[in-house]
Rosetta silent file (secondary structure, phi, psi, omega in degrees, C-alpha in Angstrom):
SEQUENCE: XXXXXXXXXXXXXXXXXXXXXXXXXXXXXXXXXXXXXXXXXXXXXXXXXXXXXXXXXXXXXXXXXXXXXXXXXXXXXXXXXXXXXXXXXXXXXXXXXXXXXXXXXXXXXXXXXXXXXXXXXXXXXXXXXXXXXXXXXXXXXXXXXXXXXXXXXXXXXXXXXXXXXXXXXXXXXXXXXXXXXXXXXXXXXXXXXXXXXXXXXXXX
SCORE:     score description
SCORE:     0.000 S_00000001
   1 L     0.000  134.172  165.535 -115.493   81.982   59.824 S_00000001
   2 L  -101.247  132.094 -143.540 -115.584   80.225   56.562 S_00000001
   3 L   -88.414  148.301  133.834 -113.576   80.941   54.030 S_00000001
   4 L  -122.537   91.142  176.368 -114.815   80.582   50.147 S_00000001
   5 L   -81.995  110.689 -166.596 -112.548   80.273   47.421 S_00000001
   6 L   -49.882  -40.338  172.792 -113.472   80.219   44.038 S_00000001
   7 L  -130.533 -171.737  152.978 -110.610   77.778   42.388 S_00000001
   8 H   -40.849  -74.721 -170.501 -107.242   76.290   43.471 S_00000001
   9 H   -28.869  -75.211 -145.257 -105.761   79.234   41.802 S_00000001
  10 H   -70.765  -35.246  165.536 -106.851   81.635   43.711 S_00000001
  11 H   -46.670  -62.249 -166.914 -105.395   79.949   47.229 S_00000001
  12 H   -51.492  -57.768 -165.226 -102.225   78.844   45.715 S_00000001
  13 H   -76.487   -4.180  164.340 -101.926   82.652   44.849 S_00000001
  14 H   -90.259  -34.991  178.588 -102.638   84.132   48.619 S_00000001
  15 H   -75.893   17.157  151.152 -100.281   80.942   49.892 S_00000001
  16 H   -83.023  -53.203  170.145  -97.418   82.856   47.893 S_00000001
  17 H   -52.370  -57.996  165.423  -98.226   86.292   49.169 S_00000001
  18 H   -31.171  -62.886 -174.504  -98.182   84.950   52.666 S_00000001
  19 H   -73.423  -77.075 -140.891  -94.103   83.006   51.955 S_00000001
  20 H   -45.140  -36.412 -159.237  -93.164   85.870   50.069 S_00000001
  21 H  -127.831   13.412  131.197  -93.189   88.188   53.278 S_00000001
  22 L   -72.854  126.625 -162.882  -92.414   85.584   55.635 S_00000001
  23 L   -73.383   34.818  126.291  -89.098   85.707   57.476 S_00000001
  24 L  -131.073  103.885 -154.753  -89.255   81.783   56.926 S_00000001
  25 L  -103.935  127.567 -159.750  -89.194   81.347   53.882 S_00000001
  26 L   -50.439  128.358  157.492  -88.853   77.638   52.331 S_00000001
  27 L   -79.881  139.944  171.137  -84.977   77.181   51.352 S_00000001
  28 L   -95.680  139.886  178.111  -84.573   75.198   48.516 S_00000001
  29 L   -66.836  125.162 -159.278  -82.518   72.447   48.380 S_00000001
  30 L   -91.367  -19.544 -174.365  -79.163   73.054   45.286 S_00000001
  31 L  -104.468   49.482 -174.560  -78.577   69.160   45.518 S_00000001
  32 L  -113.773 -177.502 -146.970  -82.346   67.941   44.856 S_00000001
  33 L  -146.460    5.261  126.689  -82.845   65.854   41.773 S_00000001
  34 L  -152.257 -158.793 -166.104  -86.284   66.796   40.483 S_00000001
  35 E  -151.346  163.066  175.083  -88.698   69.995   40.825 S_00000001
  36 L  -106.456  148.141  159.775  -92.430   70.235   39.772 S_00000001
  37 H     2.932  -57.780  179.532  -94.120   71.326   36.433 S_00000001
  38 H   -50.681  -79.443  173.408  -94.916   74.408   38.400 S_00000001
  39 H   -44.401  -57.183 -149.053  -91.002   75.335   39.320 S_00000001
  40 H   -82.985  -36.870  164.883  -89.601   74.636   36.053 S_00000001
  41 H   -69.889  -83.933 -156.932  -92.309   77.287   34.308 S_00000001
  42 H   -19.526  -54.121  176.130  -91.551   80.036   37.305 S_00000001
  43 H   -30.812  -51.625 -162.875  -87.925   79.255   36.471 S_00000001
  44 H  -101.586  -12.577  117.162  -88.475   79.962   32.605 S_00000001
  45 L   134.836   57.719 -170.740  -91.037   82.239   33.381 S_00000001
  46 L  -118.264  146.561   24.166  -93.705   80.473   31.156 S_00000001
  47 L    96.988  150.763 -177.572  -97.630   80.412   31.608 S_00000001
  48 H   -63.093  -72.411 -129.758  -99.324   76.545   32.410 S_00000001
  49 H   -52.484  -37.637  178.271 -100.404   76.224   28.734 S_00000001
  50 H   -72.116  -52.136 -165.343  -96.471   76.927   27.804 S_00000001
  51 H   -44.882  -35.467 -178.946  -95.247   74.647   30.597 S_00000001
  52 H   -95.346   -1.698  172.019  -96.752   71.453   29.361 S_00000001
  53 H   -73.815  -24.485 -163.506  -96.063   72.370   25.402 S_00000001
  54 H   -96.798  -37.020  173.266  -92.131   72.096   26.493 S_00000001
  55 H   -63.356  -58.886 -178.030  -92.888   68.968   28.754 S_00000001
  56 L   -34.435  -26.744 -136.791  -94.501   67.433   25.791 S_00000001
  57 L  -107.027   -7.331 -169.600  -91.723   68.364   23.169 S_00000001
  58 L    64.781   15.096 -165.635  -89.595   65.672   25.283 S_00000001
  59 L   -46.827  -69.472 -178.559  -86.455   67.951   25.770 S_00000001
  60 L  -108.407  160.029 -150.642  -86.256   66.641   28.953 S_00000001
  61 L   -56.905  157.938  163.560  -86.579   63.278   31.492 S_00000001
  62 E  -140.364  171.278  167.320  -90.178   63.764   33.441 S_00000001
  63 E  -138.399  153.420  167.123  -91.685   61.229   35.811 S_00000001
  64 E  -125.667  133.229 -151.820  -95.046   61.004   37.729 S_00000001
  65 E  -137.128   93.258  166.860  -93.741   60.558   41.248 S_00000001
  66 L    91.380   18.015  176.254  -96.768   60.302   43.899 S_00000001
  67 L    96.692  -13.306  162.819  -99.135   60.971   41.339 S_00000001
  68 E  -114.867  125.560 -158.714  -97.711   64.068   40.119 S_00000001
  69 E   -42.286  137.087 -178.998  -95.312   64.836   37.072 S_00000001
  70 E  -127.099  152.074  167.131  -91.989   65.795   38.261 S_00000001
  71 E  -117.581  148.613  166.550  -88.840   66.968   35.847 S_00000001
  72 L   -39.345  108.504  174.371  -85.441   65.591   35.878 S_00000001
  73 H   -82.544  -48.083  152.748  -83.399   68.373   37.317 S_00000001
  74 H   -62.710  -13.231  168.078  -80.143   67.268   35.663 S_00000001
  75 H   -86.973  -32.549 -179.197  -81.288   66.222   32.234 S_00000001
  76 H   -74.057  -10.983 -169.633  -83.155   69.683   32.239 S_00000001
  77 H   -69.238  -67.108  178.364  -79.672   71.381   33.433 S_00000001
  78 H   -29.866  -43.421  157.750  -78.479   69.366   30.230 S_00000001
  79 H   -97.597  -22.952  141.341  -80.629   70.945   28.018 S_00000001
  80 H   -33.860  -22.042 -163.149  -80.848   74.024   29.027 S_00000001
  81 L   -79.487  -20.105 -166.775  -76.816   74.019   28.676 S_00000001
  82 L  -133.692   19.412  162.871  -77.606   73.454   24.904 S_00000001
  83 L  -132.367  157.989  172.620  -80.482   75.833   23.895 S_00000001
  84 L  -122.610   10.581 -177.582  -80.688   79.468   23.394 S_00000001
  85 L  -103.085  -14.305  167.985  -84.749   80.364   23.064 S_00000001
  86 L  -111.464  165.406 -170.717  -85.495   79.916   26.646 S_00000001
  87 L   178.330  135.338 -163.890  -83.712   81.564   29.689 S_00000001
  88 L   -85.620  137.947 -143.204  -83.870   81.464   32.823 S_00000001
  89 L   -69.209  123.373  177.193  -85.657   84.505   34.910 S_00000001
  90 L    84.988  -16.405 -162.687  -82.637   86.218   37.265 S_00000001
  91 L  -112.271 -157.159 -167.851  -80.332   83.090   36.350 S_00000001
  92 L   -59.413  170.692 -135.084  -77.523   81.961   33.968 S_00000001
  93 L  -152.138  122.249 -177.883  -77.806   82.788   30.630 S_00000001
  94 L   -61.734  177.689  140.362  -78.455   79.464   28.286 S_00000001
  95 L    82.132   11.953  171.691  -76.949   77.705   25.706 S_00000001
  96 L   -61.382  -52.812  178.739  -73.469   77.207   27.786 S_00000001
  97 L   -40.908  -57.054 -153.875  -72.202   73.796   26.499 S_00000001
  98 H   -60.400  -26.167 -179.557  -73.783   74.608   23.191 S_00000001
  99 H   -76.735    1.982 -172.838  -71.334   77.895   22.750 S_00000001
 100 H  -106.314    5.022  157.408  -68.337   76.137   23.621 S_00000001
 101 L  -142.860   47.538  169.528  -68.392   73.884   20.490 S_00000001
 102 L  -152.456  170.585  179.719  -70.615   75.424   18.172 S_00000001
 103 E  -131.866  152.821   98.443  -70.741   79.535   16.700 S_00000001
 104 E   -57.207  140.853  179.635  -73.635   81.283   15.333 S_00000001
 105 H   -34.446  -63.057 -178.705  -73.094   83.600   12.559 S_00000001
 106 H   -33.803  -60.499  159.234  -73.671   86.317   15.427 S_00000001
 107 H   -11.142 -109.189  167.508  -70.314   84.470   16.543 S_00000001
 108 H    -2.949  -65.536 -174.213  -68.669   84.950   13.346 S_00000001
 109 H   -69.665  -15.273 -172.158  -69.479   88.341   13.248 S_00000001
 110 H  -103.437    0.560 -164.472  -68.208   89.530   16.578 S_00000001
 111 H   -95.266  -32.855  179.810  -64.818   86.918   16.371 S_00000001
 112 L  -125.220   41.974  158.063  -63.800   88.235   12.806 S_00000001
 113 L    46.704   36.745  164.087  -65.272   92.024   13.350 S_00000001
 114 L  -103.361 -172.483  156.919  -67.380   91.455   10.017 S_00000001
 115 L   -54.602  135.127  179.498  -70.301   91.977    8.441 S_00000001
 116 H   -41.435  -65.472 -161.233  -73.819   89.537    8.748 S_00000001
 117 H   -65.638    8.108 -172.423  -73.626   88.751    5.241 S_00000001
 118 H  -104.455  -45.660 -169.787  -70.061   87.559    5.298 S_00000001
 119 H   -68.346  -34.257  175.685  -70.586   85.213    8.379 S_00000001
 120 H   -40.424  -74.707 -165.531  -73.524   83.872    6.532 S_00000001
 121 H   -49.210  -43.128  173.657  -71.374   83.336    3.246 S_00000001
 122 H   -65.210  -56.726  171.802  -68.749   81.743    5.409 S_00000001
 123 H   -59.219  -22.451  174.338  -71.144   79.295    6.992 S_00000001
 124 H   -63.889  -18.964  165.142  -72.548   78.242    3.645 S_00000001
 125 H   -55.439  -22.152 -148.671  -69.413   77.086    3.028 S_00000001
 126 H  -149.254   48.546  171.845  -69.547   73.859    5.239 S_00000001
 127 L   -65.412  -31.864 -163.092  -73.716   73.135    4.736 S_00000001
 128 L  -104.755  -10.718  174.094  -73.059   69.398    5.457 S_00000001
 129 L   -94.851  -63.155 -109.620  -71.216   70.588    9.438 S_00000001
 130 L   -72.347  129.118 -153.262  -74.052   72.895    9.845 S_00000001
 131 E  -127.389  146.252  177.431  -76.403   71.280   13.006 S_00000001
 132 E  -115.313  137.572 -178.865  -79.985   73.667   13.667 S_00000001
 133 E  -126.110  110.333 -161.534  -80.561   74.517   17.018 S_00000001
 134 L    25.576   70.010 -152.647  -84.239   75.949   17.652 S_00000001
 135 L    12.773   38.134 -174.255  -84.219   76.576   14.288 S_00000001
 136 E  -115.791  133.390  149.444  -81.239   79.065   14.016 S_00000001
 137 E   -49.235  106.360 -163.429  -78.009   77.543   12.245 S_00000001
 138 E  -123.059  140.091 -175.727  -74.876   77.072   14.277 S_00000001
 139 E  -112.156  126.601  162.471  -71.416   75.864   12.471 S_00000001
 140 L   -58.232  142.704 -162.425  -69.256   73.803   14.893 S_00000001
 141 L   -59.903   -6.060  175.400  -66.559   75.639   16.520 S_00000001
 142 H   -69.566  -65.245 -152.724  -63.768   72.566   15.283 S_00000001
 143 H   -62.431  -94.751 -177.592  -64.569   73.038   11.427 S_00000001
 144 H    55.026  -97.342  160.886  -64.634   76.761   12.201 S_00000001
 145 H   -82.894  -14.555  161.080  -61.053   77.316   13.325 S_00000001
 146 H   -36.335  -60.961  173.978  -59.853   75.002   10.999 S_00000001
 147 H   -57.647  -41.957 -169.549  -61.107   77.113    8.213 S_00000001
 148 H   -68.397  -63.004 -164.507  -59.557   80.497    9.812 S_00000001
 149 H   -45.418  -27.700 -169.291  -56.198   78.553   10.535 S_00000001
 150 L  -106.255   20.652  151.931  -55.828   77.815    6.740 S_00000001
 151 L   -90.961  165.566 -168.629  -56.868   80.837    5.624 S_00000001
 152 L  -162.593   17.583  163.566  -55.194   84.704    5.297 S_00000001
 153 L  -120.056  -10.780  165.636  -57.647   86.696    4.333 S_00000001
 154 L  -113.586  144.579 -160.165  -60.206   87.281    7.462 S_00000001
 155 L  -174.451  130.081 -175.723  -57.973   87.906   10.219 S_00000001
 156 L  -110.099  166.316  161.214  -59.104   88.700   14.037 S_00000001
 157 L   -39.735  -62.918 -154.021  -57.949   90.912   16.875 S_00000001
 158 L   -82.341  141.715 -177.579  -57.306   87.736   19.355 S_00000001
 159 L   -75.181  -40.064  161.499  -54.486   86.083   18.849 S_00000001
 160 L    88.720    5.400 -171.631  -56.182   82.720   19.359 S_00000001
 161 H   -58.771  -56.976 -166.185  -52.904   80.194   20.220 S_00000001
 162 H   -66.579  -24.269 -173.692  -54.439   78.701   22.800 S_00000001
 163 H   -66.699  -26.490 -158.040  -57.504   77.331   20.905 S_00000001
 164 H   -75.854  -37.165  169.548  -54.819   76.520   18.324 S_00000001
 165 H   -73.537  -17.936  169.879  -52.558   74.100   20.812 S_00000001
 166 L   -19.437  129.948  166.160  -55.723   72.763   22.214 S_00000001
 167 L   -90.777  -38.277  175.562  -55.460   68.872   21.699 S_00000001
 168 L  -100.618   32.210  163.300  -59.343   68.935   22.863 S_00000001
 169 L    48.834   52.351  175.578  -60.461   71.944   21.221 S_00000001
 170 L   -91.701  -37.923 -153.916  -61.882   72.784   24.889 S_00000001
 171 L   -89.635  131.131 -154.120  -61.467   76.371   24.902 S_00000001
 172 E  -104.551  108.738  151.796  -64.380   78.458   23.882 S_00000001
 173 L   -63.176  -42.756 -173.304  -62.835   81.799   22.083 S_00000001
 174 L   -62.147  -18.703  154.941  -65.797   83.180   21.215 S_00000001
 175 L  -133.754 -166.774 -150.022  -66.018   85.054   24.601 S_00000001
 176 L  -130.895   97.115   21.781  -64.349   87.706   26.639 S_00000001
 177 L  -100.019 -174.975  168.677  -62.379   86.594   28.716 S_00000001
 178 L   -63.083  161.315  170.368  -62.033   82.437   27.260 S_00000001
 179 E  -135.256  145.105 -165.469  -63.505   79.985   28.774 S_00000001
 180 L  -101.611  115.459  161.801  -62.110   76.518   29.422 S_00000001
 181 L   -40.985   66.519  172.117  -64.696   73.150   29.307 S_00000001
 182 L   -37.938  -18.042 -162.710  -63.365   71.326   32.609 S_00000001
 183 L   -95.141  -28.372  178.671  -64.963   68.486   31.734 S_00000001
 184 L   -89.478  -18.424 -137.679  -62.926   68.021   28.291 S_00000001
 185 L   -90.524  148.457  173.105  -59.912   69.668   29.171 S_00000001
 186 L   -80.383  -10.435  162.693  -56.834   67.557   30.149 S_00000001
 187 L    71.951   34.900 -167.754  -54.925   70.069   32.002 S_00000001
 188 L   -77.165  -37.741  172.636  -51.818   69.512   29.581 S_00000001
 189 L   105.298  -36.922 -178.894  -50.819   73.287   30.466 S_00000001
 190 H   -26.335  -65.897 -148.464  -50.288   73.792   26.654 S_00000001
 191 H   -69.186  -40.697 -172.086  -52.861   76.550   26.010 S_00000001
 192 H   -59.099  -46.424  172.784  -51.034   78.168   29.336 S_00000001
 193 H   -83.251  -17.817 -173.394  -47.520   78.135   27.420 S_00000001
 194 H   -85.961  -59.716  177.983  -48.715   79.317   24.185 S_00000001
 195 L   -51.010  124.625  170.810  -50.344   82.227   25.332 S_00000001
 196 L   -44.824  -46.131 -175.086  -48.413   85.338   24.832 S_00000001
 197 L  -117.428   43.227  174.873  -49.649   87.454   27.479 S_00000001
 198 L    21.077   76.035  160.513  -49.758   84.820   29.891 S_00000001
 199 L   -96.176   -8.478 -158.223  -54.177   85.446   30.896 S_00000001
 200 L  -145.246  111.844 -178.054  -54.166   81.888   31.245 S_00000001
 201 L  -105.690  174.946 -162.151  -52.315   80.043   34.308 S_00000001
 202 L   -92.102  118.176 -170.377  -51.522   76.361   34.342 S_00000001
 203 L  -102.212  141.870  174.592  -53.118   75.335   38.062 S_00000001
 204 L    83.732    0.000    0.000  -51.401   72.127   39.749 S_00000001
């Protein structure tokens, strides 16, 4: 019997149904090193038309590898780690690097339990730190606590001594519970002695 199929499309989208409810179902490899055009929209959940507006914008490395465009799966890791308007469908939540040295006002507002127009007012202070990130303003988290430490009149819940003994300013305050940068942090143990209610142990 011969089969007629009107496009590509329409194949591609029965050779899905077909994997989807077969018990062998392609495993993906977690150590491969790129993915196609195709993957990286499922991933972000974007439409072709989107997929090649973001490949265009140059975030990230691409190649054409056998004749077809492939993306860099670690430079796209990279930038993902350091945007917040796309996010990934079922996965990690973006914009990790970027929250461990940078705040958004939303920041502000949940670290010193204030009002929008006050974190605003605060960041306006420091217009020459302020770096735009898909066009929302983020003040790095360094000038930041600077400003709080020399200050007495906004005052937070968290005590914040470990960010304060930091030598590399590693530890990202801004969430519940902290989170430590492995990549910066030197493993001096400081942040570990400072803290009061000992949450944070020194390992090794």
């Amino acid at each position: 019997m011969k089969l007629n199929w009107k496009n590509d499309e329409e194949l591609k989208k029965l050779a899905e149904k077909i994997e989807a409810r077969s018990p062998y179902k392609k495993i993906e490899n977690p150590n491969k090193k790129w993915m196609t055009v195709a993957q990286m929209g499922k991933m972000l959940g974007l439409k072709k038309t989107d997929r090649y507006w973001l490949i265009h914008k140059n975030y990230f490395r691409t190649e054409t590898l056998m004749g077809k465009m492939r993306v860099d799966v670690e430079s796209f890791e990279k930038w993902y780690a350091n945007q917040v308007k796309y996010h990934k469908i079922g996965g990690e939540a973006p914009g990790k690097e970027l929250k461990e040295h940078s705040l958004s006002a939303r920041d502000i507002e949940e670290i010193l339990e204030c009002g929008s127009w006050t974190a605003y007012e605060i960041m306006n202070k420091f217009k020459d730190d302020i770096i735009i990130v898909d066009y929302w303003k983020r003040l790095p988290a360094e000038v930041f606590w600077k400003w709080y430490e020399g200050q007495t009149r906004y005052r937070t819940n968290g005590c914040k001594q470990c960010y304060s003994v930091c030598p590399q300013k590693c530890i990202n305050i801004s969430v519940k519970p902290v989170e430590i940068d492995q990549k910066h942090c030197l493993h001096c143990g400081r942040c570990a002695e400072a803290c009061p209610k000992q949450v944070i142990k020194k390992v090794g």
